[in-house]
CHARMM internal coordinates of N, CA and C (Angstrom, degrees):
IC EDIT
DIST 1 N 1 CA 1.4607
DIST 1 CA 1 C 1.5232
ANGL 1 N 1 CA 1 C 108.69
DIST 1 C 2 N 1.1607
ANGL 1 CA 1 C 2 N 110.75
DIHE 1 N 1 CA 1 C 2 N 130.89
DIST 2 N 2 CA 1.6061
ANGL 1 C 2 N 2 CA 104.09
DIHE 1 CA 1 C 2 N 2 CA 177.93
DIST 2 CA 2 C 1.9944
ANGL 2 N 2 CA 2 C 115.08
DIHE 1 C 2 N 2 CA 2 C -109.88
DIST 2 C 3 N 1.3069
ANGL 2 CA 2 C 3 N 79.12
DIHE 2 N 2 CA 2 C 3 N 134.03
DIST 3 N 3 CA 1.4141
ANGL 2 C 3 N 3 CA 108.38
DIHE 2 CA 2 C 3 N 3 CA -170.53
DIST 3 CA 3 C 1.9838
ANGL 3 N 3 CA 3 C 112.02
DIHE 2 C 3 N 3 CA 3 C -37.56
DIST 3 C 4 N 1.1921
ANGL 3 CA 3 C 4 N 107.58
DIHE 3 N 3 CA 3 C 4 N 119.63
DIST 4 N 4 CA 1.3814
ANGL 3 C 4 N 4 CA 124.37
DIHE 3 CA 3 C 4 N 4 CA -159.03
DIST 4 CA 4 C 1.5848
ANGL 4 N 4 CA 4 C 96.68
DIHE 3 C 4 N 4 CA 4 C -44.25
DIST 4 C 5 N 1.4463
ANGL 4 CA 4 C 5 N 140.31
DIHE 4 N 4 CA 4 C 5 N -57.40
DIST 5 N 5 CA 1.4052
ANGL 4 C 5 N 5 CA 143.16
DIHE 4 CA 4 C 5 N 5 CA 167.81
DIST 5 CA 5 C 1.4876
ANGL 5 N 5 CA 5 C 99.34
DIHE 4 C 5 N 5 CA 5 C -41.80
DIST 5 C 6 N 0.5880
ANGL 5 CA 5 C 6 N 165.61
DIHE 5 N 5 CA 5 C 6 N 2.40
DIST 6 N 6 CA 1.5016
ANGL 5 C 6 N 6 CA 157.93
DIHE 5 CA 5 C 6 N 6 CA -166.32
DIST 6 CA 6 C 1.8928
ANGL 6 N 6 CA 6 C 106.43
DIHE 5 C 6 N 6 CA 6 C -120.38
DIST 6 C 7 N 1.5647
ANGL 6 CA 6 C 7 N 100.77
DIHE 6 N 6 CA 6 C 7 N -35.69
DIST 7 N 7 CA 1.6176
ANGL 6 C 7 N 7 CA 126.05
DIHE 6 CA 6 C 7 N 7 CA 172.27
DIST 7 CA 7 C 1.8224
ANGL 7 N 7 CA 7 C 106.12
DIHE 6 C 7 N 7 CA 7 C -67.65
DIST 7 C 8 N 0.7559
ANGL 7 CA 7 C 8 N 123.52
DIHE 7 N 7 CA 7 C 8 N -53.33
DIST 8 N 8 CA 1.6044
ANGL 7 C 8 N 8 CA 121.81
DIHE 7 CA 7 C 8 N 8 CA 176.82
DIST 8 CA 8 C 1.4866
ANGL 8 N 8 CA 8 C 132.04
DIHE 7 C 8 N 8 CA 8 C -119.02
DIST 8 C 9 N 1.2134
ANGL 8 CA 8 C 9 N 97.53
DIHE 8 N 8 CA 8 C 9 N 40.07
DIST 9 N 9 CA 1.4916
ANGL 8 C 9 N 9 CA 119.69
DIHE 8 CA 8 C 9 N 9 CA -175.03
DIST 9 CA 9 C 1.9697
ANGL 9 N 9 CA 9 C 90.28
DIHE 8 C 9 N 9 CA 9 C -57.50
DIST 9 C 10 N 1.2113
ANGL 9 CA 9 C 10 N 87.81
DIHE 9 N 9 CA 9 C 10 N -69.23
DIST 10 N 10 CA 2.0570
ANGL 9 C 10 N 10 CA 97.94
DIHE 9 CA 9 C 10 N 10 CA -170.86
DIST 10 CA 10 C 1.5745
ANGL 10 N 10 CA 10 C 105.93
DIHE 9 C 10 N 10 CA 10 C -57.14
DIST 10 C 11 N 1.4012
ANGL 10 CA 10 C 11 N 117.21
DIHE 10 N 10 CA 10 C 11 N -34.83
DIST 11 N 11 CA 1.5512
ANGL 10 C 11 N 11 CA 121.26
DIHE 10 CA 10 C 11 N 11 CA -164.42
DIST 11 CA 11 C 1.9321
ANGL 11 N 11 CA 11 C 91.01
DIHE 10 C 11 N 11 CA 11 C -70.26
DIST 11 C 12 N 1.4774
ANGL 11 CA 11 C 12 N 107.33
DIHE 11 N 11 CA 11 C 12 N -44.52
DIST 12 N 12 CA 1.6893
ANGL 11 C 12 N 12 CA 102.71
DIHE 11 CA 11 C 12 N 12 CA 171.58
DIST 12 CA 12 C 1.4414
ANGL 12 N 12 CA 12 C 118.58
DIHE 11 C 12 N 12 CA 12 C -61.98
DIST 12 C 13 N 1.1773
ANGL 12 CA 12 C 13 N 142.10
DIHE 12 N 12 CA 12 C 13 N -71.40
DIST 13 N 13 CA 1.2293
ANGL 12 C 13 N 13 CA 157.18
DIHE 12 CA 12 C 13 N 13 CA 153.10
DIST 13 CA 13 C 1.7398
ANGL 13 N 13 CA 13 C 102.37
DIHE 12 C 13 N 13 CA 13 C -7.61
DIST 13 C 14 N 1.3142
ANGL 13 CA 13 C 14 N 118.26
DIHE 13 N 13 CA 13 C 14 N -74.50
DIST 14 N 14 CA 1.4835
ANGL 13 C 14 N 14 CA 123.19
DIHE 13 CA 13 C 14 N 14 CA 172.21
DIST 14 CA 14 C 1.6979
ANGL 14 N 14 CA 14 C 106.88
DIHE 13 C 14 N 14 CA 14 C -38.12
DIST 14 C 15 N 1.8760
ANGL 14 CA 14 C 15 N 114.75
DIHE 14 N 14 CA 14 C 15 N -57.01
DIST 15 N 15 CA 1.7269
ANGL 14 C 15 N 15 CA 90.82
DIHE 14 CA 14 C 15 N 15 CA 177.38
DIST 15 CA 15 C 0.9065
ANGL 15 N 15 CA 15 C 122.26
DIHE 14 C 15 N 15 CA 15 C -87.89
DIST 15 C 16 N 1.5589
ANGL 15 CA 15 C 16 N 126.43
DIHE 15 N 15 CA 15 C 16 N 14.93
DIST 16 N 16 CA 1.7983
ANGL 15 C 16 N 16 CA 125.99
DIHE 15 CA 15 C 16 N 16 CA -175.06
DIST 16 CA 16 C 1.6074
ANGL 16 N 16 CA 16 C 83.86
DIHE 15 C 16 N 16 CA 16 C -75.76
DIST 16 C 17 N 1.4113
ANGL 16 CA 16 C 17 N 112.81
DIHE 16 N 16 CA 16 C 17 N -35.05
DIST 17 N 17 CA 1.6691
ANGL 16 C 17 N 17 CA 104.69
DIHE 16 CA 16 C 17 N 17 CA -146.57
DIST 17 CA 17 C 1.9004
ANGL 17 N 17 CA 17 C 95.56
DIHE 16 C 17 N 17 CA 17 C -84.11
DIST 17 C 18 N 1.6572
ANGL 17 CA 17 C 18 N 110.85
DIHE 17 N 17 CA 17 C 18 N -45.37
DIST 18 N 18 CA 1.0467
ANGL 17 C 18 N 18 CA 117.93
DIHE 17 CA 17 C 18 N 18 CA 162.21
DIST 18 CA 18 C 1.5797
ANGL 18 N 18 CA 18 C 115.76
DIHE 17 C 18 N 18 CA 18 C -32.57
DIST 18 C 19 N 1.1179
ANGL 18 CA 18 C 19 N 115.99
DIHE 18 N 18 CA 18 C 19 N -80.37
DIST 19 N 19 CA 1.4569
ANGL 18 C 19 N 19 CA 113.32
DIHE 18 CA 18 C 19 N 19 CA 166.28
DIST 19 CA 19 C 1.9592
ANGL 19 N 19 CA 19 C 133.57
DIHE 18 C 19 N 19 CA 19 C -20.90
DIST 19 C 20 N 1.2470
ANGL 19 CA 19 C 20 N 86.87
DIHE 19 N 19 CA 19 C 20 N -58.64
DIST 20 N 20 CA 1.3519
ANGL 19 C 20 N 20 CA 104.21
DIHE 19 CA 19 C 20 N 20 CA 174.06
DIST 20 CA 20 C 1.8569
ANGL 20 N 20 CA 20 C 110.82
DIHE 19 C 20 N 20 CA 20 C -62.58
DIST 20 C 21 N 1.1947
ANGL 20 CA 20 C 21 N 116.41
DIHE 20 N 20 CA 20 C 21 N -39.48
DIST 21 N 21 CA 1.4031
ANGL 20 C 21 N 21 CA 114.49
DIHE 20 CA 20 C 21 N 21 CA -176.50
DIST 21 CA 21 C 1.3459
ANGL 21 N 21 CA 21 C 89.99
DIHE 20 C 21 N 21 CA 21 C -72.72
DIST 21 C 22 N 1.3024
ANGL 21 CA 21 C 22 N 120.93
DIHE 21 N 21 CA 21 C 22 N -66.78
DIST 22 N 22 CA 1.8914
ANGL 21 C 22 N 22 CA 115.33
DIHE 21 CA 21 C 22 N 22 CA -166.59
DIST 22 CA 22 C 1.4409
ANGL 22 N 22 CA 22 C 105.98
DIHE 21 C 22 N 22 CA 22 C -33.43
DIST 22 C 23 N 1.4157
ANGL 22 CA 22 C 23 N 131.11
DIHE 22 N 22 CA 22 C 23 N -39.34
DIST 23 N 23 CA 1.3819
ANGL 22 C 23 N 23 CA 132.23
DIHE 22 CA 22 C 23 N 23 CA -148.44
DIST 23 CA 23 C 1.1488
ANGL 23 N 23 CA 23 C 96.06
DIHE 22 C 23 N 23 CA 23 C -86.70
DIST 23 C 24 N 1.7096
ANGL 23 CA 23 C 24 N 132.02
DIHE 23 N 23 CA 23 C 24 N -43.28
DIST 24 N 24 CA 1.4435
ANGL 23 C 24 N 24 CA 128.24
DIHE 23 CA 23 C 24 N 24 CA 179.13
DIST 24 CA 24 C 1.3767
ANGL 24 N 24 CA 24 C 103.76
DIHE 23 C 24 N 24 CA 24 C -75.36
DIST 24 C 25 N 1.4167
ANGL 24 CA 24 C 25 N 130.23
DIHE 24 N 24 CA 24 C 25 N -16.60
DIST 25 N 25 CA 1.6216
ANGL 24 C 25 N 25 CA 112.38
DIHE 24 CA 24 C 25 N 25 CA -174.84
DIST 25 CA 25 C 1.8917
ANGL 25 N 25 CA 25 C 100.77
DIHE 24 C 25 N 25 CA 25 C -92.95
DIST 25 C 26 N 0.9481
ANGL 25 CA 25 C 26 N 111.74
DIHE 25 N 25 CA 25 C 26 N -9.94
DIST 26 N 26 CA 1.9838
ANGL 25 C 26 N 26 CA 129.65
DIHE 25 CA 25 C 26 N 26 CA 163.22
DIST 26 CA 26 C 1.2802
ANGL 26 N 26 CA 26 C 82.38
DIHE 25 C 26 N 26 CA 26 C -49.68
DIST 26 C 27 N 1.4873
ANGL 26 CA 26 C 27 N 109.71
DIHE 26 N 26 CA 26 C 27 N -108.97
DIST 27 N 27 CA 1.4019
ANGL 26 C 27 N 27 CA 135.40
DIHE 26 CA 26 C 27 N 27 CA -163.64
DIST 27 CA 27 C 1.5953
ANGL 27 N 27 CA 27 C 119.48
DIHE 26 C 27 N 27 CA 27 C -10.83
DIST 27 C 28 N 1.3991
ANGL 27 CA 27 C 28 N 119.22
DIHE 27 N 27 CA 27 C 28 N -45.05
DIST 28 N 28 CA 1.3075
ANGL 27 C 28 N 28 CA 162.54
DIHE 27 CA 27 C 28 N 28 CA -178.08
DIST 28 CA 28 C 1.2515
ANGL 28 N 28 CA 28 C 108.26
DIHE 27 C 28 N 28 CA 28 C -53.56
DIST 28 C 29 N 1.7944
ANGL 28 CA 28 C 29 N 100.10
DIHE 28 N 28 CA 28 C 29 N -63.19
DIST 29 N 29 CA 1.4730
ANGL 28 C 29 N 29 CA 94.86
DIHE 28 CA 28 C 29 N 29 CA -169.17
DIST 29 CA 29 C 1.9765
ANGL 29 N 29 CA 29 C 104.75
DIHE 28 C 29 N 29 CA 29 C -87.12
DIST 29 C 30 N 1.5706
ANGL 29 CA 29 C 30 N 113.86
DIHE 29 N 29 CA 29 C 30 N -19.27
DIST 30 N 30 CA 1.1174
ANGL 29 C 30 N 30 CA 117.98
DIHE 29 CA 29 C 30 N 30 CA -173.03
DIST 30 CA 30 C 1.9725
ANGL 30 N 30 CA 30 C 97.66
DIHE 29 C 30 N 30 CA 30 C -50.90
DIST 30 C 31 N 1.7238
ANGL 30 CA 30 C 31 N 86.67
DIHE 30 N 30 CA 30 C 31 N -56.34
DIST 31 N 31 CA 1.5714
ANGL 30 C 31 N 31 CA 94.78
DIHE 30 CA 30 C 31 N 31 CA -166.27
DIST 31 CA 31 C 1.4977
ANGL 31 N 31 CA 31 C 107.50
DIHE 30 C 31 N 31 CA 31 C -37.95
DIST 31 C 32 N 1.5291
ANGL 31 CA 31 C 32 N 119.35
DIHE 31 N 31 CA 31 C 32 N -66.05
DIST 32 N 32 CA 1.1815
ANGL 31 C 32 N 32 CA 133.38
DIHE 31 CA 31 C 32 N 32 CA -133.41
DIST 32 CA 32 C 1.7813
ANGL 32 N 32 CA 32 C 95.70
DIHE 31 C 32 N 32 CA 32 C -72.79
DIST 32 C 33 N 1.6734
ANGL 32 CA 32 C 33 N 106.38
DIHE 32 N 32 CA 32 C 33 N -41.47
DIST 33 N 33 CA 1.8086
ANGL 32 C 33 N 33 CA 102.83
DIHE 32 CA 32 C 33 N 33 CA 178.48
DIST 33 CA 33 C 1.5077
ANGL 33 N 33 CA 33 C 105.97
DIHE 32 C 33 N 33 CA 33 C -75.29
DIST 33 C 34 N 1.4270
ANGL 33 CA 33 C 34 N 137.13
DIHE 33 N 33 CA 33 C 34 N -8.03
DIST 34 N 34 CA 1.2706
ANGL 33 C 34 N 34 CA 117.04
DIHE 33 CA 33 C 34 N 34 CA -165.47
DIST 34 CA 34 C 1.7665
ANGL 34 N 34 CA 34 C 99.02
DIHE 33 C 34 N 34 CA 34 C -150.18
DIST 34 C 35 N 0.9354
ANGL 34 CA 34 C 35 N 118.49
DIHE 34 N 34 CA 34 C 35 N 4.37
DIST 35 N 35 CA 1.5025
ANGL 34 C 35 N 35 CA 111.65
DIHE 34 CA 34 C 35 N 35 CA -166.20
DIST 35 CA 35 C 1.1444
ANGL 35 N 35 CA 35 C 144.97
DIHE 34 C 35 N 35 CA 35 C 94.88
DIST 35 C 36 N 1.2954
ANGL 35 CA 35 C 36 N 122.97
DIHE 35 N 35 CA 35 C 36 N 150.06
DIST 36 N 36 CA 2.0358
ANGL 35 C 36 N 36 CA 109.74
DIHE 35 CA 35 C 36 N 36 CA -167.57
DIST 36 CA 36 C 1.4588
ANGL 36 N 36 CA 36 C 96.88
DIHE 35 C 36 N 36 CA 36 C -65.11
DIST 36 C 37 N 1.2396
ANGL 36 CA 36 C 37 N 131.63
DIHE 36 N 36 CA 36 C 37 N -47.28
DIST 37 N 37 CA 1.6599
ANGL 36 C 37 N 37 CA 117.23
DIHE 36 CA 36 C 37 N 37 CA -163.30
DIST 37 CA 37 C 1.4916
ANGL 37 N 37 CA 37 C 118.22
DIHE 36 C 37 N 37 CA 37 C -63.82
DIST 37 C 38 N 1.2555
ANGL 37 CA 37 C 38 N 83.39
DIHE 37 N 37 CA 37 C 38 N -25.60
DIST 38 N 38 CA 1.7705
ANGL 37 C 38 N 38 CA 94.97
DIHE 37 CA 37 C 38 N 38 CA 172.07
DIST 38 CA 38 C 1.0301
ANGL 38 N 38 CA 38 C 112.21
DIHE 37 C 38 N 38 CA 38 C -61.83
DIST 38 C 39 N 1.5437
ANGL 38 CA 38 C 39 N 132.07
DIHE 38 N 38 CA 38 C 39 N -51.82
DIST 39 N 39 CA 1.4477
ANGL 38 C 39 N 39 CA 145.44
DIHE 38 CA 38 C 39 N 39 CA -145.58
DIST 39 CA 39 C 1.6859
ANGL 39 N 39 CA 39 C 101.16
DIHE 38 C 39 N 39 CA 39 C -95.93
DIST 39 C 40 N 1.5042
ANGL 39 CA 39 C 40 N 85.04
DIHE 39 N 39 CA 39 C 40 N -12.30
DIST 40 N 40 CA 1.8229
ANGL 39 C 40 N 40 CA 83.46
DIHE 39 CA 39 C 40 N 40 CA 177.71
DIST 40 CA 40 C 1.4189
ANGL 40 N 40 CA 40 C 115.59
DIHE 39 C 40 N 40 CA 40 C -106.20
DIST 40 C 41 N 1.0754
ANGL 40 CA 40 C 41 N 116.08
DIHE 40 N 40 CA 40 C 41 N -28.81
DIST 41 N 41 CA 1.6903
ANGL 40 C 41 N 41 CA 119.80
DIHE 40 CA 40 C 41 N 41 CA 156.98
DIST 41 CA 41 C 1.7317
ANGL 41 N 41 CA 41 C 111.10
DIHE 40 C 41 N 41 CA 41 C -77.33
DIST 41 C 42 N 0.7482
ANGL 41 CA 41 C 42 N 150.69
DIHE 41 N 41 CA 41 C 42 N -9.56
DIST 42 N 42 CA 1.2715
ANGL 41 C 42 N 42 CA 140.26
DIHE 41 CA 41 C 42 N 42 CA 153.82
DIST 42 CA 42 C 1.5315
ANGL 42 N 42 CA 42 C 107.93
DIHE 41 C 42 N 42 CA 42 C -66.12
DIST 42 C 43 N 1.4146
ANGL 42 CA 42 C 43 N 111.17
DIHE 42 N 42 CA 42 C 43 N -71.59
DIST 43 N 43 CA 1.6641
ANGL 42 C 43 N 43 CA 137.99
DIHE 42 CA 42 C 43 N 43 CA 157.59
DIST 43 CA 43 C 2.1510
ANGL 43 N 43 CA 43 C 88.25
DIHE 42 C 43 N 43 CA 43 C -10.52
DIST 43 C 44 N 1.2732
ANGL 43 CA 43 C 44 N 113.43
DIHE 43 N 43 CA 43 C 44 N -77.73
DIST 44 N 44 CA 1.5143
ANGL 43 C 44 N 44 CA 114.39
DIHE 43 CA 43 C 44 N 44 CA -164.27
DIST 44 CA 44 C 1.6873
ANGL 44 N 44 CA 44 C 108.42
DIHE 43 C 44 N 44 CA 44 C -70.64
DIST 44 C 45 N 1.2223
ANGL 44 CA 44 C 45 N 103.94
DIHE 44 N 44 CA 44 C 45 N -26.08
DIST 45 N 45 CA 1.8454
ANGL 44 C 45 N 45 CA 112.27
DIHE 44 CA 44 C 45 N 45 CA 175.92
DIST 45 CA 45 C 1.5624
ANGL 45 N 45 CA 45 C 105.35
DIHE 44 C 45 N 45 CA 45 C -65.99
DIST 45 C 46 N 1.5464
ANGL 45 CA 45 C 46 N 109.81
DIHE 45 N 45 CA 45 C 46 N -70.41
DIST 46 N 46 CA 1.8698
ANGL 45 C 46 N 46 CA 101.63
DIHE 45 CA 45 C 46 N 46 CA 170.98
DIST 46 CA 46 C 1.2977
ANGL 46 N 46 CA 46 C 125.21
DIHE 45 C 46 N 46 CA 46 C -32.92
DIST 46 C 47 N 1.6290
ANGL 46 CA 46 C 47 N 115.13
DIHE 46 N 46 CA 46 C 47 N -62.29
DIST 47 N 47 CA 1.5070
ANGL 46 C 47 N 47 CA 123.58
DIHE 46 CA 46 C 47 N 47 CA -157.14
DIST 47 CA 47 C 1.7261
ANGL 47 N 47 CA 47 C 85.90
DIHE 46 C 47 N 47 CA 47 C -67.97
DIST 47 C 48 N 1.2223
ANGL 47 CA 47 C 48 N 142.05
DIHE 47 N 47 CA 47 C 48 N -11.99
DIST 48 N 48 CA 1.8534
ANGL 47 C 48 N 48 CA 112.83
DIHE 47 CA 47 C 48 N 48 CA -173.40
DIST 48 CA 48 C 1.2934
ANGL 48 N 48 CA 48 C 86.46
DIHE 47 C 48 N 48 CA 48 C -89.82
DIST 48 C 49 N 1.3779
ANGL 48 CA 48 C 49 N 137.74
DIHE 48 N 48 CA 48 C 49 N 3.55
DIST 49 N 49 CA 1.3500
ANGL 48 C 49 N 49 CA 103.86
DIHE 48 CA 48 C 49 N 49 CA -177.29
DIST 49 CA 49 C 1.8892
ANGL 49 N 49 CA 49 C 102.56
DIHE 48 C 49 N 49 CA 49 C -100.99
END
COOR INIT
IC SEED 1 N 1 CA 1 C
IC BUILD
């Protein structure tokens, strides 16, 4: 039987990257309706949580 980490190695990897794109297309749209300072204090408000 092979060890369950070994089973979704790619299925993790696929939403780290998933993740990571959603977060820059966030940022993106924050900027573009409200401004970079905006998008960067929101941007620093999320990540403390």
């Amino acid at each position: 039987m092979t060890p369950l980490h070994d089973d979704c190695t790619e299925e993790l990897s696929d939403a780290a990257k998933n993740w990571i794109a959603m977060d820059g297309l966030w940022f993106q749209a924050v900027e573009q309706e409200y401004g970079m300072d905006a998008a960067v204090a929101m941007d620093r408000k999320v990540w403390k949580h």
